[in-house]
Structures are given as structure tokens and as C-alpha cells.
Backbone as JSON Lines, residues from 0, in Angstrom:
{"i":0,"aa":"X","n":[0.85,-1.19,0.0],"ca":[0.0,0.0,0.0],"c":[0.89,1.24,0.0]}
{"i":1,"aa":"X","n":[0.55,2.48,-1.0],"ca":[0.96,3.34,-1.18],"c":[1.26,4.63,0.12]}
{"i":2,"aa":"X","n":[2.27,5.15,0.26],"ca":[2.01,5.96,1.97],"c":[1.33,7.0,1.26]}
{"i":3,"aa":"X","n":[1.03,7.98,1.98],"ca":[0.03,9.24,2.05],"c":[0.92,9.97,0.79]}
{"i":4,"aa":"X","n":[2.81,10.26,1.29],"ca":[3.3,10.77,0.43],"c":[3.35,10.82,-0.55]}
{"i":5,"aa":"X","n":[3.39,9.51,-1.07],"ca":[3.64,8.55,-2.78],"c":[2.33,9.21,-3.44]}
{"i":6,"aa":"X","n":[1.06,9.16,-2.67],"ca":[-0.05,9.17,-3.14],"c":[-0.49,10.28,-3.49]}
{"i":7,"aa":"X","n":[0.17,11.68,-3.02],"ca":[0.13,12.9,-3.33],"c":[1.01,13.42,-4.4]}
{"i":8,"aa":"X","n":[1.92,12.63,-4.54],"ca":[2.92,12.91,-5.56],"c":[2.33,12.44,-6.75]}
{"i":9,"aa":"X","n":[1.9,11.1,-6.85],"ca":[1.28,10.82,-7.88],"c":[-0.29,11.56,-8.6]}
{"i":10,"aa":"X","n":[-1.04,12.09,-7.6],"ca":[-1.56,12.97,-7.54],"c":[-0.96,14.71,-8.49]}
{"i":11,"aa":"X","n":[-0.11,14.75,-7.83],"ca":[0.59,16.26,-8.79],"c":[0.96,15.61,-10.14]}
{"i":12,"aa":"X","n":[1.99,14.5,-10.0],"ca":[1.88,13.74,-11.6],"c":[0.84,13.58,-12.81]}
{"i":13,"aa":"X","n":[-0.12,13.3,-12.22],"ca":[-1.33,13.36,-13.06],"c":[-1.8,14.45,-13.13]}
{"i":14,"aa":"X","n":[-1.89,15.52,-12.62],"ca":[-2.49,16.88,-12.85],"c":[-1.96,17.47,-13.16]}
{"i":15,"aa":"X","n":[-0.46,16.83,-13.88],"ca":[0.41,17.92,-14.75],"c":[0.36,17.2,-16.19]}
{"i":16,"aa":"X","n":[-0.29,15.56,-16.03],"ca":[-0.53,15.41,-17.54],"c":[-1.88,15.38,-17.71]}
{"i":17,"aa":"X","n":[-3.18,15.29,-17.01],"ca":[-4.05,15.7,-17.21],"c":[-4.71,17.01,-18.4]}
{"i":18,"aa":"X","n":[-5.03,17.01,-19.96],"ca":[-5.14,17.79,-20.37],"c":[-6.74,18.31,-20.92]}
{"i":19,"aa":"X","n":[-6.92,18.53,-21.86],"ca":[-8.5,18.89,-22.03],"c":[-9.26,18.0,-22.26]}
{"i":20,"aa":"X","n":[-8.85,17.01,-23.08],"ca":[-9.12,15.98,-24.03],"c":[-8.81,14.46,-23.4]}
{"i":21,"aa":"X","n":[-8.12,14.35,-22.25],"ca":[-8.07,13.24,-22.0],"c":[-9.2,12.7,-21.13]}
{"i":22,"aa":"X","n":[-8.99,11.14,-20.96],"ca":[-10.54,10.56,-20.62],"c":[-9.94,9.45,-19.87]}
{"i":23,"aa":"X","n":[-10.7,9.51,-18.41],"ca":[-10.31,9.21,-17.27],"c":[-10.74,6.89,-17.26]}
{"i":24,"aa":"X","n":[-11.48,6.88,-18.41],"ca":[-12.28,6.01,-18.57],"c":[-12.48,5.39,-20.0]}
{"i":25,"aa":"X","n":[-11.85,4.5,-20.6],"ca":[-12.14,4.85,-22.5],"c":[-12.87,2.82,-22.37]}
{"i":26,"aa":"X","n":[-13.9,3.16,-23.06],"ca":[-14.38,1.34,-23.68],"c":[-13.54,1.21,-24.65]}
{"i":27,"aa":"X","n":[-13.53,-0.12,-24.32],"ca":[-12.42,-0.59,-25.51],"c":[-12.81,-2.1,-25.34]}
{"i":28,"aa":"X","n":[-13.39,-2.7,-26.76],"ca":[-13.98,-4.04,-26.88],"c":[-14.02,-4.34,-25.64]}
{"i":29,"aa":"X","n":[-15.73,-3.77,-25.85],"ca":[-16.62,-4.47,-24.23],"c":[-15.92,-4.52,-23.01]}
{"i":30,"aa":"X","n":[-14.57,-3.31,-22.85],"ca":[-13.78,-3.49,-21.78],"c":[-13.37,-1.92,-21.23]}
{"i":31,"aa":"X","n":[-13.92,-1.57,-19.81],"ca":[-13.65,-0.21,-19.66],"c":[-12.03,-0.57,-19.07]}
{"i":32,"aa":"X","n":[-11.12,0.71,-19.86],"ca":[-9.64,0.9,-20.02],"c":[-9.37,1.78,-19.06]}
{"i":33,"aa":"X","n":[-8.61,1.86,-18.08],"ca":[-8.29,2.83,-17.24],"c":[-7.55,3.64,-17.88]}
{"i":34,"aa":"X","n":[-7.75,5.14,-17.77],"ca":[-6.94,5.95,-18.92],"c":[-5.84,6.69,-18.16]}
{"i":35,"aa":"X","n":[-5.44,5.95,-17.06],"ca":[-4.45,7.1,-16.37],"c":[-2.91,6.1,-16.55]}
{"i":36,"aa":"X","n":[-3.58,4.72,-16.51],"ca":[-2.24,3.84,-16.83],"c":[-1.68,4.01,-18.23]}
{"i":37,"aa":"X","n":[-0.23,3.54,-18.49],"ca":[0.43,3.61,-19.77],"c":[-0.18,2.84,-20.93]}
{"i":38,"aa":"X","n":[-0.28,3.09,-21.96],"ca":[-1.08,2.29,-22.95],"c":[-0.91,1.19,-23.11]}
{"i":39,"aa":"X","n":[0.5,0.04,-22.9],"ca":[0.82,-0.95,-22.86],"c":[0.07,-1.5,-21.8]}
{"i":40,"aa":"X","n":[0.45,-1.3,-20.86],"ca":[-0.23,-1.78,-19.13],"c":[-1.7,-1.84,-19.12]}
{"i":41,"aa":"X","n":[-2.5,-0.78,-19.76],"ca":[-3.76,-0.45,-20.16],"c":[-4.4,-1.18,-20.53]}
{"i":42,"aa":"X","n":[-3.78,-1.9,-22.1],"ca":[-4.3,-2.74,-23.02],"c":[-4.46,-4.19,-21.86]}
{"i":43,"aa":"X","n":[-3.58,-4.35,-21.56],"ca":[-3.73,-5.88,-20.92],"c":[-4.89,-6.22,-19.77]}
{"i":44,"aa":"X","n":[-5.65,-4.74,-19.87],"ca":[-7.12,-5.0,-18.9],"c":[-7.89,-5.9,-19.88]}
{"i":45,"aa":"X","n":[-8.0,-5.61,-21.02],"ca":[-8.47,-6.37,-21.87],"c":[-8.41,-7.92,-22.38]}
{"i":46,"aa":"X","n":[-9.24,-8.72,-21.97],"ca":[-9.26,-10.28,-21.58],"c":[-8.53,-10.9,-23.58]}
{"i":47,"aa":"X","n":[-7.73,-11.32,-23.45],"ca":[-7.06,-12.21,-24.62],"c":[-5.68,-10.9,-24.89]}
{"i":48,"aa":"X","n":[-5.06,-10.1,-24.54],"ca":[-4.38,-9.08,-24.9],"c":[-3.29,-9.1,-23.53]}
{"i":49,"aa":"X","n":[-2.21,-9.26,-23.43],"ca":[-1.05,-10.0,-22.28],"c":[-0.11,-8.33,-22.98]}
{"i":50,"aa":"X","n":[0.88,-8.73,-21.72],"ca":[1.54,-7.68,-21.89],"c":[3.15,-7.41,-23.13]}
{"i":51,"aa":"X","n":[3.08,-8.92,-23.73],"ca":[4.27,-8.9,-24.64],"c":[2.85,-8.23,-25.69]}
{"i":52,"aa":"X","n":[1.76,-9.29,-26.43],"ca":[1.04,-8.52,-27.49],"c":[0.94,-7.23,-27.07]}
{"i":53,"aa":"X","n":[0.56,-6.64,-26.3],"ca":[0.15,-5.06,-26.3],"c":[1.57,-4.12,-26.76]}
{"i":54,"aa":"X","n":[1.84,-5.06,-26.41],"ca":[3.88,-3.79,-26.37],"c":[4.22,-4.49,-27.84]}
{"i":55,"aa":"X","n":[3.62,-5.37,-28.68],"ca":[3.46,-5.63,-30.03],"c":[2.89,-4.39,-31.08]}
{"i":56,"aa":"X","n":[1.25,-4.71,-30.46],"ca":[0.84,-3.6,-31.1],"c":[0.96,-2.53,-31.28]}
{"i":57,"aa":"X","n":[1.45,-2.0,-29.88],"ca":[1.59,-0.33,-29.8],"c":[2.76,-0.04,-30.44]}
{"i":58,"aa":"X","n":[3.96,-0.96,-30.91],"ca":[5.34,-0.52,-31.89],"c":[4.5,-0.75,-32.79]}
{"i":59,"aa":"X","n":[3.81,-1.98,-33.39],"ca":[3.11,-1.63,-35.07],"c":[1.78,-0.09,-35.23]}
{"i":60,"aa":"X","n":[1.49,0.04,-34.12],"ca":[0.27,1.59,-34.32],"c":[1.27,2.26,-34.6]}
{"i":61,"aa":"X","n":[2.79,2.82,-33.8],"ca":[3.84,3.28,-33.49],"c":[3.15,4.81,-32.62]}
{"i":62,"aa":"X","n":[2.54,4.09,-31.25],"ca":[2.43,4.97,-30.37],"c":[3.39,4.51,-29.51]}
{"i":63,"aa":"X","n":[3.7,5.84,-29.03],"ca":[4.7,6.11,-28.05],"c":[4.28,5.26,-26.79]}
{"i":64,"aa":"X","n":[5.32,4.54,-26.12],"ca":[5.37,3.68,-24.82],"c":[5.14,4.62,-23.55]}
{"i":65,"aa":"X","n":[5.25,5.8,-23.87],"ca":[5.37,6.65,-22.45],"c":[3.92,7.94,-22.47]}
{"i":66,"aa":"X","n":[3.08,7.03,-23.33],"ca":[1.98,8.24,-23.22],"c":[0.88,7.08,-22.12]}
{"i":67,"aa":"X","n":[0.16,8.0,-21.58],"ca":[-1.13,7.21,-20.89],"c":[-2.1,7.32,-21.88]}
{"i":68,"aa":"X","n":[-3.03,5.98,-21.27],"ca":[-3.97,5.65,-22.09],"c":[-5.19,6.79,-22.43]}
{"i":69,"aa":"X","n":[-5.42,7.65,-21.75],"ca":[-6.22,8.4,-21.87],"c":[-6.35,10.02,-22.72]}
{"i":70,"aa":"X","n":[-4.81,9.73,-23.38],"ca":[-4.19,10.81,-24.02],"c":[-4.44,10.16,-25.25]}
{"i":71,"aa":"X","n":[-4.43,9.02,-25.73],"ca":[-4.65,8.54,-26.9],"c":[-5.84,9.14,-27.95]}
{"i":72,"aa":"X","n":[-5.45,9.6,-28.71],"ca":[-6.89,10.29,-30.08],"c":[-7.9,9.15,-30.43]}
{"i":73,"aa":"X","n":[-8.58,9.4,-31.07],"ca":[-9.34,8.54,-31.75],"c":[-8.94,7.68,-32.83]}
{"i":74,"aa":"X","n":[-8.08,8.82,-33.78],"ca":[-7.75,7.87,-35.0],"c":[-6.33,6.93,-34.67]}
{"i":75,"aa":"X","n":[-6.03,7.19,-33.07],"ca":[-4.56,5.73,-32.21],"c":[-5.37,4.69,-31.89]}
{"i":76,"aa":"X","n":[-6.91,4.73,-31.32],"ca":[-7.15,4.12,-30.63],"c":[-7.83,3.15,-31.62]}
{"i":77,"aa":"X","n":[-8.21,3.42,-32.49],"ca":[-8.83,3.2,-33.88],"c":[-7.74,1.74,-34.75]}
{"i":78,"aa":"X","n":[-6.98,2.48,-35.02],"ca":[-5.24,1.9,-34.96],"c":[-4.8,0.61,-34.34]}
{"i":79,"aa":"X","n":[-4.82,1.26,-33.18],"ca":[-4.75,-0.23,-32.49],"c":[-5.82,-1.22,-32.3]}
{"i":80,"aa":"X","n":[-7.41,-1.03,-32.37],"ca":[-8.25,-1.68,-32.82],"c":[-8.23,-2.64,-33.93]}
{"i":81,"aa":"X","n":[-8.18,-2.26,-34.67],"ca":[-7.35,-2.26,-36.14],"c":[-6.43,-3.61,-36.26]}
{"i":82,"aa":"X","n":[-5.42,-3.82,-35.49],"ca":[-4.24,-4.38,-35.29],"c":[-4.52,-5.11,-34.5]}
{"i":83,"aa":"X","n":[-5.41,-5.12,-33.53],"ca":[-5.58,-6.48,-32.97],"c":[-7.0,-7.47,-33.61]}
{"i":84,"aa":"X","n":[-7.75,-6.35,-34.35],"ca":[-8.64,-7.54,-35.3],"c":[-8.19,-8.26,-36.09]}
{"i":85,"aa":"X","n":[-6.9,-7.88,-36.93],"ca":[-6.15,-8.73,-37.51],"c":[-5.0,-8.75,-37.45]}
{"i":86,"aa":"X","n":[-4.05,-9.26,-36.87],"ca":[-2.31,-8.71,-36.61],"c":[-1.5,-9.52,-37.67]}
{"i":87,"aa":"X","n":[-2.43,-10.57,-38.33],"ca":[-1.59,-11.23,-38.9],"c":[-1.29,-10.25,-40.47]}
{"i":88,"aa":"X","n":[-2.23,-9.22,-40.57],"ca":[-2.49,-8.63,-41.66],"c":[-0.82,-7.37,-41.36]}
{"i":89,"aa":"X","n":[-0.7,-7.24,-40.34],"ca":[0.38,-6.21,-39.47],"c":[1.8,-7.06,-39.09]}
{"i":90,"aa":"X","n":[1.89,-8.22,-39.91],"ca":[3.25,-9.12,-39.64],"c":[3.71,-9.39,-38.25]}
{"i":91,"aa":"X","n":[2.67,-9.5,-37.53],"ca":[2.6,-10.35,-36.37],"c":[2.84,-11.92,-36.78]}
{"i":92,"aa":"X","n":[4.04,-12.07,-36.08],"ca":[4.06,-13.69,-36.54],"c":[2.92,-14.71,-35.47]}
{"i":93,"aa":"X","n":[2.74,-16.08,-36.58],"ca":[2.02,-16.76,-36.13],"c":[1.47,-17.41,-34.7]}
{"i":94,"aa":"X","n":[2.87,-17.58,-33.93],"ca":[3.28,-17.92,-32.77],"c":[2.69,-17.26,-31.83]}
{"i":95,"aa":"X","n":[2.93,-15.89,-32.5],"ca":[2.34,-14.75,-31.11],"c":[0.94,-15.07,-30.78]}
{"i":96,"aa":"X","n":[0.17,-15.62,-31.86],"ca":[-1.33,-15.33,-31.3],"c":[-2.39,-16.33,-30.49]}
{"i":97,"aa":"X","n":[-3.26,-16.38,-30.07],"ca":[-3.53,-17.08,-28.82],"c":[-4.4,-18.3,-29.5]}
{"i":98,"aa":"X","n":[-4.81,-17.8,-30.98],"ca":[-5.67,-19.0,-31.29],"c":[-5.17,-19.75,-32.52]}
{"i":99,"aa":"X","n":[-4.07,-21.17,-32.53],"ca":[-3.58,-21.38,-33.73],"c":[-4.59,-22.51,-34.28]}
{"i":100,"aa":"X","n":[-4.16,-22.47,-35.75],"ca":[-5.18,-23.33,-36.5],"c":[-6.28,-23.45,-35.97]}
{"i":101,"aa":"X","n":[-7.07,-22.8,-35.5],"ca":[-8.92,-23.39,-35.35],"c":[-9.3,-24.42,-35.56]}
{"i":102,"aa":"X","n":[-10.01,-25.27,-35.07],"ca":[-10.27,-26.91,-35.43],"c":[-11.12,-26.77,-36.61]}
{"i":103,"aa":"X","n":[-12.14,-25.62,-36.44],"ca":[-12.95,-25.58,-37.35],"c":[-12.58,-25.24,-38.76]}
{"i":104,"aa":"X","n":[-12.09,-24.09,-38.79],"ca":[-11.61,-22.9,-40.42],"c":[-10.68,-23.29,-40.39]}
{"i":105,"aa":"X","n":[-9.07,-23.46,-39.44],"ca":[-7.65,-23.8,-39.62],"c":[-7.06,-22.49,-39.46]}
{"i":106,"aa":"X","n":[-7.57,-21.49,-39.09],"ca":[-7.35,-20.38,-39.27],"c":[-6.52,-19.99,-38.13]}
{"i":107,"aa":"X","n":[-5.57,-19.23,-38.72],"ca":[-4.86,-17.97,-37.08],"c":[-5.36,-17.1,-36.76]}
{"i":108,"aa":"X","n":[-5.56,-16.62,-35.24],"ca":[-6.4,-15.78,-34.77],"c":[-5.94,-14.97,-33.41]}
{"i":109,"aa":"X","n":[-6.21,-13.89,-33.03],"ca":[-6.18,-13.39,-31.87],"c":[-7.27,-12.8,-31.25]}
{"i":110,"aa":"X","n":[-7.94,-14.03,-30.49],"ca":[-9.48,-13.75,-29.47],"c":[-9.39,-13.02,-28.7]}
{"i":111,"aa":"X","n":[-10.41,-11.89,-28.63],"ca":[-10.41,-11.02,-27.15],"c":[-11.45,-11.34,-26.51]}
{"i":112,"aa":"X","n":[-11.83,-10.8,-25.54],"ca":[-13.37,-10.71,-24.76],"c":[-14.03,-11.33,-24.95]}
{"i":113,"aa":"X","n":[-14.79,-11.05,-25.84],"ca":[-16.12,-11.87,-25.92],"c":[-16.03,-13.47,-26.72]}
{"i":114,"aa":"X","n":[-14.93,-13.14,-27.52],"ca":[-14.82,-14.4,-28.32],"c":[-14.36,-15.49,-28.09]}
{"i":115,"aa":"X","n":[-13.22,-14.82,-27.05],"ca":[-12.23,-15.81,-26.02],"c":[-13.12,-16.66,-25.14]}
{"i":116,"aa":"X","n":[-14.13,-16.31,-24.53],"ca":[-15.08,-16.91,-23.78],"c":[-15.92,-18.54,-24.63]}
{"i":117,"aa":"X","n":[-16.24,-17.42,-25.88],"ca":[-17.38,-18.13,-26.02],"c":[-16.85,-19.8,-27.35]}
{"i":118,"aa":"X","n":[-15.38,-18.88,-27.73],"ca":[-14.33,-20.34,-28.58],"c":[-14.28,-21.23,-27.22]}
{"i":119,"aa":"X","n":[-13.43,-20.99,-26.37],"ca":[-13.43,-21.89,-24.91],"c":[-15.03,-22.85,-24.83]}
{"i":120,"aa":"X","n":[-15.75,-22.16,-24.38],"ca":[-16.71,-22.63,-24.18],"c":[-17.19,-23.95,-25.53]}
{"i":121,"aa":"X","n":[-17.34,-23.34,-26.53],"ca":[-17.52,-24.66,-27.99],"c":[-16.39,-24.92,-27.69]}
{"i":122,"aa":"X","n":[-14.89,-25.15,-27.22],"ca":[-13.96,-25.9,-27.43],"c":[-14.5,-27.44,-25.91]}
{"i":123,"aa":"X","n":[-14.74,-26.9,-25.39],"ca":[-15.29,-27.61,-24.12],"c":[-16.54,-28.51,-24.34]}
{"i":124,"aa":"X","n":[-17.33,-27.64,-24.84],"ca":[-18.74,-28.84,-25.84],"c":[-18.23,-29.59,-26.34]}
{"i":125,"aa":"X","n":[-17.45,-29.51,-27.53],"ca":[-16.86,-30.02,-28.64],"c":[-16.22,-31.6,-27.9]}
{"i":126,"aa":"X","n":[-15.35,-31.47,-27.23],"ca":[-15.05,-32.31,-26.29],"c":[-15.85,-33.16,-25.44]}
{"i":127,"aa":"X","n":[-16.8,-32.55,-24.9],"ca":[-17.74,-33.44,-24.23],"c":[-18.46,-34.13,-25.53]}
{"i":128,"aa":"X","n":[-18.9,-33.49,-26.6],"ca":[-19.9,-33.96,-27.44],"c":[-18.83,-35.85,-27.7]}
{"i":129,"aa":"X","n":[-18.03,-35.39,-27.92],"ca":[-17.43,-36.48,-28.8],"c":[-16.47,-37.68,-27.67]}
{"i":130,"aa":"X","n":[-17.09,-37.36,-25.76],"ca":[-17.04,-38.47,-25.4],"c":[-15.33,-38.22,-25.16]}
{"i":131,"aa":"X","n":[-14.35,-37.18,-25.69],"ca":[-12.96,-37.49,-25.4],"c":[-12.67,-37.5,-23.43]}
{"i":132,"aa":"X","n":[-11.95,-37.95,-23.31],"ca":[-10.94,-38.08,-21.91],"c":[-11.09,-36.3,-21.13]}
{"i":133,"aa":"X","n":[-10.72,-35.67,-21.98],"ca":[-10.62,-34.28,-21.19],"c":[-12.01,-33.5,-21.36]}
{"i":134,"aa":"X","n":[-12.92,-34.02,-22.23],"ca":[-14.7,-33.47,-21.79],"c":[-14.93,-34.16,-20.86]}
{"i":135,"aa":"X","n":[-15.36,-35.69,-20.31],"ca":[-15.74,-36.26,-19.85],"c":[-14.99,-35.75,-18.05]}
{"i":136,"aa":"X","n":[-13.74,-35.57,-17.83],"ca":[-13.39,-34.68,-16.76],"c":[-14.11,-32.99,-16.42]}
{"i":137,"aa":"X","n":[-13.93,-32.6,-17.51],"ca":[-15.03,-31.29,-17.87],"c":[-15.86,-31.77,-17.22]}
{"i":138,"aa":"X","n":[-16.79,-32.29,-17.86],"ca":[-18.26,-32.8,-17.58],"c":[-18.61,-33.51,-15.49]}
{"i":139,"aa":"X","n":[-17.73,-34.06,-15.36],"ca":[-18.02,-34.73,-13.76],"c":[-17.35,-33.48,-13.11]}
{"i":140,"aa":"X","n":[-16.45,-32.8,-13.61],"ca":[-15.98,-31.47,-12.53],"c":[-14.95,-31.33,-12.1]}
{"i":141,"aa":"X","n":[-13.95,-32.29,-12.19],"ca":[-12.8,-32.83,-11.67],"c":[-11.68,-31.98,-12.51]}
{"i":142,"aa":"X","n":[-10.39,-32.67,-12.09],"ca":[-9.01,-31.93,-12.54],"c":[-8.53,-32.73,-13.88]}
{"i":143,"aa":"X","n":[-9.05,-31.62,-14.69],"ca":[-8.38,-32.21,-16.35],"c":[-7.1,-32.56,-16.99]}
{"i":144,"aa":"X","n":[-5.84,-31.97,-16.17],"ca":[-4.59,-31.85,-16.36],"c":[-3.46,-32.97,-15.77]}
{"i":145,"aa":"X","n":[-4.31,-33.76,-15.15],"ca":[-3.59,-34.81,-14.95],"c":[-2.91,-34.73,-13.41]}
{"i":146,"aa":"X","n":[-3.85,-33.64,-12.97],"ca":[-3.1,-33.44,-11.33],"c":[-3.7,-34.71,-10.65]}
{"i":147,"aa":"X","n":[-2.92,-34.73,-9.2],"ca":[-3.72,-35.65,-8.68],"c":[-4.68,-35.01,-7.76]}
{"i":148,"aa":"X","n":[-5.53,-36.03,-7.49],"ca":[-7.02,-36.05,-7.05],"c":[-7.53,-36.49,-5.58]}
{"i":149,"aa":"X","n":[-6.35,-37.54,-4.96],"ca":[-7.27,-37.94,-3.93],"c":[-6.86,-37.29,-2.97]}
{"i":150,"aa":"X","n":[-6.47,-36.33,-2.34],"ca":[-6.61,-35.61,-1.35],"c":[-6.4,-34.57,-1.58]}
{"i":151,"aa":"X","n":[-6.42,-33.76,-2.95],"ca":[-6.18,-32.26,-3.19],"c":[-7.97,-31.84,-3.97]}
{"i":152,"aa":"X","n":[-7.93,-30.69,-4.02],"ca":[-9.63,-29.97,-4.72],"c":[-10.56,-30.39,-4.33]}
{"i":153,"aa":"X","n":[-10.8,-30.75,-3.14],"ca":[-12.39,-31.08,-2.42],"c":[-13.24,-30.14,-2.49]}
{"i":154,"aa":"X","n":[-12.76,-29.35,-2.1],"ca":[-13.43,-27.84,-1.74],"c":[-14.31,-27.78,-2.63]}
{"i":155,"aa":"X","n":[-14.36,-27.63,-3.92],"ca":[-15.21,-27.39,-5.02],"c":[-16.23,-28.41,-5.26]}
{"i":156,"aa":"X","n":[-15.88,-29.11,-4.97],"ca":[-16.6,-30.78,-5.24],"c":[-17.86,-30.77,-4.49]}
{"i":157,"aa":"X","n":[-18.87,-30.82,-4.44],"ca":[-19.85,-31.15,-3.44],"c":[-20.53,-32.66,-3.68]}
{"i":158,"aa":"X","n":[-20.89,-33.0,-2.58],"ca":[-21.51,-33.77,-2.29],"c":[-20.93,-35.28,-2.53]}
{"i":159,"aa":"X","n":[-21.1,-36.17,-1.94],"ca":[-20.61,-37.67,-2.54],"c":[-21.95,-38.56,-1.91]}
């Protein structure tokens, strides 16, 4: 925890970059962005977006590492939108991105928010549907990864 001092200083810090136009609060795919943190640090509030991709994108937008998020224009923020709907289009190599080959299309991808949820989720059906080893753990509730079981994760488990 921050002392009283730190917290006043940081305080004058921000009210010397505080300008007309900046925004204390920015949405950003279905995700409110704190606009006082650095744009790198910022981005990674955003569910599928880690802190090596963000410090990706923001050298391909080529915004500056040392601005806060809330200083960003429209046509940066736009930009980096942009670049994470498709990065592969922005020579992001393959590796970097969170969704390789798709079972379905084969496709490379980088899921955020909403999509990240809901691929997981059909990746988890998909599995149960077809009866494999790691739905069927899915499905009873248990530990999919091969941890062991008999005296660890009760807690969650109810009832026998």
C-alpha cells in the first residue's frame, strides 16, 4: 500500500498530464480501459491481450510507450483496434497469437473478450460432445490436467 506521500505525488503527476481531451475512462472491446495507466499496461485489462502482445501492437500503431492511455486520439485508438482484429495482416508472426489453427476454419487468430469466452466454451462442448478423456473430466468437474485427485480440490466438489 501506497504511503500518504507517494499518493500525493502521484496525484501532482497526473495533474500535470491531465489535459482537455483526455478521458479518465475509454471502452475498448466491451472493456472499460483505465486511462491514467500507460497504454501498454492499459491494453492488458483487456481479456485475450497480455503484456508482450500489447507492447506488439503499440510498436506496429507506433504509439509512443510513455503516453497514458487516456491521451490517446481517436484515429490511435482506432489503430490499435485495427491491429488487434487482424495482426496477422500487421506481420505479427504466427506464434504470437492465442488462437492457432482453429479446429474448425484452420485459421490464425487473436481472441479477445467476448470471443475468447465463447471459442473456450464450444472448445469444451466439442469435447464433451465427442465423449474425449478431457470433456468427460469437464463434464463430472474434476481436474483435467492430470493433477492428482485424492486428497487435493475437495473444496469445489460437493456432495458424494
Amino acid at each position: 500500500e501506497a504511503s500518504k506521500e507517494e499518493q500525493n505525488i502521484y496525484r501532482i503527476i497526473m495533474a500535470l498530464i491531465v489535459g482537455d481531451d483526455f478521458q479518465h475512462i475509454l471502452r475498448v472491446l466491451n472493456t472499460n480501459v483505465d486511462g491514467r495507466e500507460k497504454v501498454m499496461y492499459s491494453l492488458t485489462k483487456i481479456k485475450g491481450i497480455g503484456r508482450r502482445f500489447a507492447n506488439i501492437i503499440c510498436k506496429k500503431a507506433e504509439i509512443d510507450m510513455g503516453k497514458r492511455a487516456g491521451e490517446l486520439s481517436a484515429a490511435e485508438l482506432e489503430s490499435l483496434m485495427v491491429i488487434v482484429s487482424n495482426p496477422r495482416q500487421f506481420r505479427v508472426p504466427d506464434w504470437f497469437l492465442n488462437r492457432k489453427k482453429d479446429v474448425k476454419d484452420g485459421k490464425y487468430s487473436q481472441l479477445t473478450s467476448n470471443q475468447l469466452d465463447t471459442k473456450l466454451r464450444d472448445d469444451i462442448e466439442r469435447l464433451k460432445k465427442m465423449r474425449n478423456h478431457r470433456g468427460l473430466r469437464h463434464y463430472w468437474g474434476i481436474k483435467v490436467r492430470g493433477q492428482h485427485t485424492k486428497t487435493t480440490g475437495r473444496r469445489g466438489k460437493l456432495g458424494k
